[in-house]
LUMMARKOL-387193 format. One record per residue (C-alpha): x, y, z; residue in one letter; residue number from 1. Coordinates in Angstrom, 1 decimal, always signed. Example, Ala and Ser with C-alpha at 12.3 -4.5 7.8 and 13.67 -1.06 7.14 Angstrom:
BEGIN
+12.3	-4.5	+7.8	A	1
+13.7	-1.1	+7.1	S	2
REM end
This chain:
BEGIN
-0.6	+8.3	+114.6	X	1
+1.7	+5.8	+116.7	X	2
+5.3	+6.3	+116.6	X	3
+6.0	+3.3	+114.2	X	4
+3.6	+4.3	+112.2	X	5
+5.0	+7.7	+111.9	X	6
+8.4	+6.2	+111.3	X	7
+7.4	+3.8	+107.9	X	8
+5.8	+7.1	+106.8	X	9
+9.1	+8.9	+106.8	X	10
+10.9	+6.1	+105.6	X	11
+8.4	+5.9	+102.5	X	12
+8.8	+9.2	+101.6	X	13
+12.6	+9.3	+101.3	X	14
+12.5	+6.4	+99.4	X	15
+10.1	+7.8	+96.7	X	16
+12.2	+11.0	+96.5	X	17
+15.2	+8.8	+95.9	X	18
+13.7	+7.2	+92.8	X	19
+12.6	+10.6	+91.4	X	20
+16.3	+11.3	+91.8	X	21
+17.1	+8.5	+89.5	X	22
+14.6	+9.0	+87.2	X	23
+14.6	+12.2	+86.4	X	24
+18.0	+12.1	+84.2	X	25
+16.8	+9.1	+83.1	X	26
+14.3	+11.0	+81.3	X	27
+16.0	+13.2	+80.5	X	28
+18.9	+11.0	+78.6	X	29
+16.0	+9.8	+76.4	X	30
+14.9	+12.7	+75.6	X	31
+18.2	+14.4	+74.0	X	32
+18.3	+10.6	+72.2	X	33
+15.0	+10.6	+70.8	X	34
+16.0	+14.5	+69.3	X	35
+19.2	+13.6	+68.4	X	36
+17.8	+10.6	+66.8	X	37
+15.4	+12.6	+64.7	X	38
+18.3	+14.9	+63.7	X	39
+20.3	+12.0	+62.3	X	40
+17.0	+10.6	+60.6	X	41
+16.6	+13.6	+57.7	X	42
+16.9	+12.2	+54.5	X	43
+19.6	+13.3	+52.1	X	44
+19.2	+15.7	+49.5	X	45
+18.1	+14.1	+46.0	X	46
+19.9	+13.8	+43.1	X	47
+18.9	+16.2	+40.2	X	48
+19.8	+16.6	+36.8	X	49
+20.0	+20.4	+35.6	X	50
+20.3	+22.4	+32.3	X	51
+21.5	+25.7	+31.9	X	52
+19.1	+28.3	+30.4	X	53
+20.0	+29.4	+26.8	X	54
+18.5	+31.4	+24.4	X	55
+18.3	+30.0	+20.7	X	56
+16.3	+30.4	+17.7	X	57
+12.3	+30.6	+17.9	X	58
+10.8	+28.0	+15.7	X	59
+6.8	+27.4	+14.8	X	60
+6.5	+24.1	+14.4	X	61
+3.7	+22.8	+12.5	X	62
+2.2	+19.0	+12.4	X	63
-0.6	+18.5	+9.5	X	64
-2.1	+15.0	+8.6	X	65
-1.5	+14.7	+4.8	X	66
-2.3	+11.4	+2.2	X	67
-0.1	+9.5	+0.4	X	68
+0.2	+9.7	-3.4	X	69
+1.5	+8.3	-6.3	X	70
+2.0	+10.2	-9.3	X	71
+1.3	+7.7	-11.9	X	72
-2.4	+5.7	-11.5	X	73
-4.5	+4.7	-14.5	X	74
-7.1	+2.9	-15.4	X	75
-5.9	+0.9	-18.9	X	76
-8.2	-0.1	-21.6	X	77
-7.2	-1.5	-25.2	X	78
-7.2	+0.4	-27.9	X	79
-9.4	-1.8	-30.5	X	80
-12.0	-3.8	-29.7	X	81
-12.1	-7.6	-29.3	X	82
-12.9	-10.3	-27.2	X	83
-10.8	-11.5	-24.4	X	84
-8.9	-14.5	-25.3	X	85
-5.7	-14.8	-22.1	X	86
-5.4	-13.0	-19.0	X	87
-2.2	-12.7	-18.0	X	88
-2.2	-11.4	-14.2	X	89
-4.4	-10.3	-11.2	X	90
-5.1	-7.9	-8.9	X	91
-2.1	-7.2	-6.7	X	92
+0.5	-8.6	-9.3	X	93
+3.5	-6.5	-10.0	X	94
+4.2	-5.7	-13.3	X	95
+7.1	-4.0	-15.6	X	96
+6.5	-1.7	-18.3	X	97
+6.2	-3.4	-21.5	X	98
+4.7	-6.7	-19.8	X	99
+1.6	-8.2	-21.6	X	100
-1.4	-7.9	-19.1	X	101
-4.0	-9.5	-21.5	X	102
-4.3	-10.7	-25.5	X	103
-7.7	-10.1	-27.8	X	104
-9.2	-12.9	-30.0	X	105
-6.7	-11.5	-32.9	X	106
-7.4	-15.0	-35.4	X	107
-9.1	-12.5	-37.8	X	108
-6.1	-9.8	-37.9	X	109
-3.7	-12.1	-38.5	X	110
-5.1	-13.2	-41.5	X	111
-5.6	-9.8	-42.6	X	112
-1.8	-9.2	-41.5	X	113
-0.9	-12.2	-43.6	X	114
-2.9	-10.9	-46.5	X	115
-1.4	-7.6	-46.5	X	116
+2.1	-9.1	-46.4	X	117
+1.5	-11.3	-49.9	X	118
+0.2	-8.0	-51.4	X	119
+3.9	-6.7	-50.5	X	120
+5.2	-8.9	-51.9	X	121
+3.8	-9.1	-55.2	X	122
+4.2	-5.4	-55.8	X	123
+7.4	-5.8	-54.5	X	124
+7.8	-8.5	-57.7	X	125
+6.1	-6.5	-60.0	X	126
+8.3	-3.1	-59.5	X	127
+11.2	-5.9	-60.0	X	128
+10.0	-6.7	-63.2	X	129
+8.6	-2.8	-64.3	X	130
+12.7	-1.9	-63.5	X	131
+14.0	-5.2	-65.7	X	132
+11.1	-4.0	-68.4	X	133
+13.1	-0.6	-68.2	X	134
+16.5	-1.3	-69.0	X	135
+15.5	-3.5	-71.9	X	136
+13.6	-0.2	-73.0	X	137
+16.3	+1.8	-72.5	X	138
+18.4	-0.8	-74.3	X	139
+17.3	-0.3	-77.2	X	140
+16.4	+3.5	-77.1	X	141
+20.3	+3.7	-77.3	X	142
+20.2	+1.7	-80.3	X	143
+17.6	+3.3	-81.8	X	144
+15.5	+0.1	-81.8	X	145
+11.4	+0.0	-81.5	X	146
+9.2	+2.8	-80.8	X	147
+10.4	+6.0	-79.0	X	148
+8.3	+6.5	-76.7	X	149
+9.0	+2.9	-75.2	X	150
+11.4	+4.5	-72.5	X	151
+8.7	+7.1	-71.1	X	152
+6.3	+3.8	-71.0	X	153
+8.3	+1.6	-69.0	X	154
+9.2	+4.7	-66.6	X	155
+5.5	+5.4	-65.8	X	156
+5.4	+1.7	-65.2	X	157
+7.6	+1.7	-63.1	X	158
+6.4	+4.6	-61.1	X	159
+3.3	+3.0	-61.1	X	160
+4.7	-0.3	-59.7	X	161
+6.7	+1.6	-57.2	X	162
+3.5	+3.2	-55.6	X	163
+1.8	+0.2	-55.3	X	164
+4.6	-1.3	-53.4	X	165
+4.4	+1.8	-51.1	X	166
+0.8	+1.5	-50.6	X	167
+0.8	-2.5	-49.8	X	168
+3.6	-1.5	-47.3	X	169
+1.4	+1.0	-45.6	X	170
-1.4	-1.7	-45.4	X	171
+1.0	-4.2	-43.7	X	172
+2.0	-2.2	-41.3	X	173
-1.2	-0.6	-40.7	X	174
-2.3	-4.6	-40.1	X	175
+1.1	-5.0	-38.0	X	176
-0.6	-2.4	-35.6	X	177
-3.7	-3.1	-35.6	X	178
-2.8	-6.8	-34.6	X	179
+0.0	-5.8	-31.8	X	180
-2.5	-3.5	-30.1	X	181
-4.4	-7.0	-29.6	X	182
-2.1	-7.3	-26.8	X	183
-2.2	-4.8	-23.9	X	184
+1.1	-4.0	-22.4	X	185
+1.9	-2.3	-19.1	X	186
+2.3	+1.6	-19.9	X	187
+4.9	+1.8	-16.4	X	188
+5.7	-0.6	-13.8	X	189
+3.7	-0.9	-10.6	X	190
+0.8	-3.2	-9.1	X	191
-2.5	-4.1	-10.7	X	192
-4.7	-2.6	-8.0	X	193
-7.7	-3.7	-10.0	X	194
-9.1	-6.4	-12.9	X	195
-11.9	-5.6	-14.3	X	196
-11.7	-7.6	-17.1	X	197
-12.7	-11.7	-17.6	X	198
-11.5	-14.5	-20.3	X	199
-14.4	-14.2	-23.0	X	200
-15.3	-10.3	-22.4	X	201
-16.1	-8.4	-25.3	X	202
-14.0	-5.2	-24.8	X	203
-14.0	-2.0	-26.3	X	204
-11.6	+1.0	-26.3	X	205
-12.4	+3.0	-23.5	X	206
-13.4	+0.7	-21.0	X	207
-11.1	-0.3	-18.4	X	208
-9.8	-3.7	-18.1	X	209
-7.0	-2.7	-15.3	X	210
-6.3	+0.0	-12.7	X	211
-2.1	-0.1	-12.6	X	212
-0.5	+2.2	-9.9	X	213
+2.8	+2.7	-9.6	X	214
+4.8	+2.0	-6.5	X	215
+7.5	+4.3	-6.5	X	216
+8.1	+8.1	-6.3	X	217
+5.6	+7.9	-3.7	X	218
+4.6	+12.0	-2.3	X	219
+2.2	+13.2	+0.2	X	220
-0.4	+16.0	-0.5	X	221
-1.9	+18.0	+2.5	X	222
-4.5	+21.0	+2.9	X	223
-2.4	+24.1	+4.5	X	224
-3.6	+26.7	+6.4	X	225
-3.5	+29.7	+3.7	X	226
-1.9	+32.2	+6.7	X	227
+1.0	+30.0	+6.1	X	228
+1.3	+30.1	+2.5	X	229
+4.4	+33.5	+2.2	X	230
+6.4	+31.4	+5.1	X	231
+6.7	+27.8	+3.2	X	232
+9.5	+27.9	+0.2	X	233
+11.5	+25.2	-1.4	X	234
+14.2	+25.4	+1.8	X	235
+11.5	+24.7	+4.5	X	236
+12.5	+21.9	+6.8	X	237
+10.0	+18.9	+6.5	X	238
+10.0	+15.4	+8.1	X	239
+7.6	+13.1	+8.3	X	240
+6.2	+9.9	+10.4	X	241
+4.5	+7.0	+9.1	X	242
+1.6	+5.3	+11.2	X	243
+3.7	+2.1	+9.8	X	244
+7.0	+3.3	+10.3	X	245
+6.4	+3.3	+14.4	X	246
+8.8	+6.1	+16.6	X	247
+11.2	+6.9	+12.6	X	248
+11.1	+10.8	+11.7	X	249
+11.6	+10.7	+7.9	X	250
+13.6	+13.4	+5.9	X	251
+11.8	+15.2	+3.2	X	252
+11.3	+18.0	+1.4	X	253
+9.2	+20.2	-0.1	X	254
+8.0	+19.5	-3.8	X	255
+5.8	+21.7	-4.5	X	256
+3.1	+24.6	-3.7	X	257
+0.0	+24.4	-5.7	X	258
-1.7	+28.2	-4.9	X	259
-5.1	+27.2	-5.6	X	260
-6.7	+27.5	-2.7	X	261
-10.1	+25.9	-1.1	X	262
-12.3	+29.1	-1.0	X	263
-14.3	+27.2	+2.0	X	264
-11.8	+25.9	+4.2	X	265
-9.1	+28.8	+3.3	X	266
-6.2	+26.4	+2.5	X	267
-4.2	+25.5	-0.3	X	268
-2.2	+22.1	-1.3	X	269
+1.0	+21.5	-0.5	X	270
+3.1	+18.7	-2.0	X	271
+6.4	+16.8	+0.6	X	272
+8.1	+14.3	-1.5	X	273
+10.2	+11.6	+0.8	X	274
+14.2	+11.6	+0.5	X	275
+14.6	+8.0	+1.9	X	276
+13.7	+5.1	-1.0	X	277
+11.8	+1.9	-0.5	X	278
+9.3	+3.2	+1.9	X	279
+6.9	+0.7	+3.0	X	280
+3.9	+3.1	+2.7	X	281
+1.2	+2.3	-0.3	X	282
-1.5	+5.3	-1.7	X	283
-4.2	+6.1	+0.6	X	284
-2.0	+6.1	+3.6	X	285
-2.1	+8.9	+6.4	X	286
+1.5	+11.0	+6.7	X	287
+2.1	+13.1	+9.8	X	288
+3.7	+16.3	+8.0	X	289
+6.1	+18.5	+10.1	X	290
+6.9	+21.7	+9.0	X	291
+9.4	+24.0	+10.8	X	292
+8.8	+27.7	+10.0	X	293
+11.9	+29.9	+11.4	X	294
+10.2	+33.2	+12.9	X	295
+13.3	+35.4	+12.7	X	296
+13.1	+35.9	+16.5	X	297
+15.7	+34.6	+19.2	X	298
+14.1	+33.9	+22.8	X	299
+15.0	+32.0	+25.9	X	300
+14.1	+28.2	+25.9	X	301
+14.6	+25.1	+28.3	X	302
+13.7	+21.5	+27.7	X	303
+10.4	+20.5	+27.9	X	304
+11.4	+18.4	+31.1	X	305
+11.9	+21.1	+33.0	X	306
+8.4	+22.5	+33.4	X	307
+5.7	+21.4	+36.1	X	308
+2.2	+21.5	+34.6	X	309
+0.1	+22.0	+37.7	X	310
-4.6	+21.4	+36.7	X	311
-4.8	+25.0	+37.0	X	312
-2.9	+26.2	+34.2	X	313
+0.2	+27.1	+36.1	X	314
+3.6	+26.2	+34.5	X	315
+7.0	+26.2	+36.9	X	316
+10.5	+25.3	+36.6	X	317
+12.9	+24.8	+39.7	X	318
+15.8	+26.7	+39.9	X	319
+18.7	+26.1	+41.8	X	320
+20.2	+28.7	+43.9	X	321
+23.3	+28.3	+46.6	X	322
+22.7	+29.6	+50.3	X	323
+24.9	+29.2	+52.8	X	324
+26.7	+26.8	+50.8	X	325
+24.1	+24.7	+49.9	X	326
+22.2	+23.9	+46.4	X	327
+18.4	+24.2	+47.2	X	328
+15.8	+24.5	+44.5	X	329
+12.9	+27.5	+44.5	X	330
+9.8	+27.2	+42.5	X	331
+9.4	+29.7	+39.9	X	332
+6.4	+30.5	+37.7	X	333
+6.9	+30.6	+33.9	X	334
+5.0	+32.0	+30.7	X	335
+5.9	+29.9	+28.1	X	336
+5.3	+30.8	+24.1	X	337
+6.3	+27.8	+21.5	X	338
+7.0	+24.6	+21.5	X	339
+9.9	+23.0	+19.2	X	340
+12.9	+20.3	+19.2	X	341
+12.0	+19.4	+22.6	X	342
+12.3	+22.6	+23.7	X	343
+10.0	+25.6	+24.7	X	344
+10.2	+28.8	+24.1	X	345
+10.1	+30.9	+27.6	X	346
+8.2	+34.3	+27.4	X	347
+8.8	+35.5	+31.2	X	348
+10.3	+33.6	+34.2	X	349
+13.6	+32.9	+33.3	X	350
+16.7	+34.6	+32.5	X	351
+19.6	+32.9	+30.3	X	352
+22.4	+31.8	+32.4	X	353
+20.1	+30.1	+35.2	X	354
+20.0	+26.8	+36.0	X	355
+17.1	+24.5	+36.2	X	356
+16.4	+20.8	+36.6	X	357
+15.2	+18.7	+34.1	X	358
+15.3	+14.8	+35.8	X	359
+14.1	+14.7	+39.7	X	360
+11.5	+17.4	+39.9	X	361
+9.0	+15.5	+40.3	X	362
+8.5	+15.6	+44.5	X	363
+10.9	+18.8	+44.9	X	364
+9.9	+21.5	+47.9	X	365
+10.4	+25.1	+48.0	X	366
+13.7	+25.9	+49.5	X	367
+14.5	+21.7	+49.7	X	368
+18.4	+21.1	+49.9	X	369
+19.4	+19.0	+46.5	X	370
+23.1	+17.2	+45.3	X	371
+23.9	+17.4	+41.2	X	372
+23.7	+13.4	+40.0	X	373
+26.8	+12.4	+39.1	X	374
REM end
């Protein structure tokens, strides 16, 4: 090599080593950034919501689809025969007790009626003058004037008379009935679910010209498992929910407990009567009955938003523990037993006292730093 060769060579070479001197702390600047940098870059802890672990009363809470009821729904036929003359109202008309639904033909009875009341009438005349008869009698049975046994004569008349009277009386208002029951009145109120009856229809007792169902008093029968039959009394909570009464729990209670039981399906009836008026509900409809059964027992219970519910079967709750000053949340397993109020009984898991959280658990990690919502 030449000597100025030689010399660029050295020259090189100490100007290489004094950029490595440069860069090297260089480097190493952007190193501590980049890790300080991720240190500042954690995210914060989330915001929970907690509950403290209590123990309360253990409740079974039952939920059995029943049907709604009415207690009064008949089928109404008349109670003479005749042929249908008005008709009065339809199916789906409301109706009062009392009001006239349809009227029989009733030309005939009324003459009758009319007929009975003349014959009244003149008995009613001829006791008036059997009595006037009488006195005149006895007028002159004081004097001792005409035969004596004119008195006893015009007596018997009289009698006589007087029974004739009462028997034309019976006869009218045996008429009077016979021709009112040519109109058919409305045995309660409620709606005509039903006409089976048309203007011109011969009808005879027994055959049904209306089904009338009331609209009120409205209860709600449903098939009960018979294990269940020593724990339900008259003081058993009950509510109910309405497929047309959308997200409302309504107060009831229970009416009665019919013990016959369904040998086949091992259940007997039980009968929840509404305390709220005015329901919009009609017969026929589907109740959701809820029955709260107290089991005597006391246990520990949490909300139902604190549990995980992993595919497996597994059930968890977070619990939050301090360390070292911070809040952090640890998964726990739970066994849990009934479910009631929104809450659920814990078998094993849990001890009263604890806290867990109810809101924000849905992304949590075990031994994950977390600050109480405000």
């Amino acid at each position: 090599m030449r000597s100025g060769d030689r010399q660029r060579f050295v020259l090189m070479g100490r100007f290489r080593h004094r950029i490595d001197a440069v860069r090297l702390p260089i480097f190493a600047m952007l190193v501590a950034g980049a890790i300080q940098s991720t240190a500042y870059a954690q995210p914060p802890a989330p915001p929970v919501e907690t509950e403290t672990v209590t123990v309360a009363p253990v409740v079974k809470q039952l939920e059995i689809s029943g049907t709604v009821s009415t207690p009064q729904a008949s089928q109404i036929s008349t109670s003479v025969e005749g042929l249908v003359s008005e008709i009065h109202y339809d199916s789906g008309a409301r109706v009062k007790r009392g009001d006239v639904l349809l009227n029989l033909d009733a030309e005939l009875q009324e003459a009758a009626f009319a007929q009975a009341e003349a014959q009244t009438k003149r008995a009613a005349a001829e006791v008036k003058d059997a009595k006037r008869r009488l006195k005149i009698a006895e007028t002159l049975a004081a004097r001792n004037y005409g035969p004596k046994n004119e008195k006893e004569a015009r007596e018997a008349e009289v009698d006589i008379d007087q029974a004739a009277l009462e028997a034309a009386k019976a006869e009218q208002k045996r008429r009077a009935a016979i021709l009112e029951r040519h109109e058919l009145h409305a045995p309660f109120d409620g709606v005509i679910s039903e006409r089976m009856a048309e203007v011109g229809q011969w009808v005879e007792p027994g055959t049904a010209a209306f089904e009338l169902v009331a609209m009120d008093k409205f209860r709600i029968d449903l098939p009960v498992p018979q294990d269940y039959f020593a724990q339900l009394q008259k003081g058993t909570e009950v509510a109910l929910k309405f497929d047309a009464l959308p997200g409302e729990t309504i107060p009831a209670e229970i009416g009665a407990l019919i013990p016959v039981s369904d040998p086949d399906a091992r259940t007997f009836t039980l009968r929840v009567l509404p305390l709220r008026k005015n329901l919009p509900i009609a017969p026929g409809m589907s109740a959701q009955v809820i029955l709260r059964l107290h089991t005597g027992q006391e246990d520990v219970v949490v909300s139902r938003d604190a549990l995980i519910r992993y595919p497996d079967g597994r059930v968890t709750v977070w619990v939050l523990e301090d360390e070292d000053g911070e809040t952090k949340v640890k998964e726990r397993r739970v066994d849990i037993g009934l479910a009631f109020d929104n809450l659920v009984q814990i078998r094993s898991g849990l001890k009263a006292g604890e806290r867990v959280v109810v809101r924000g658990n849905e992304s949590l990690r075990d031994g994950q730093s977390v600050r109480l919502a405000s």
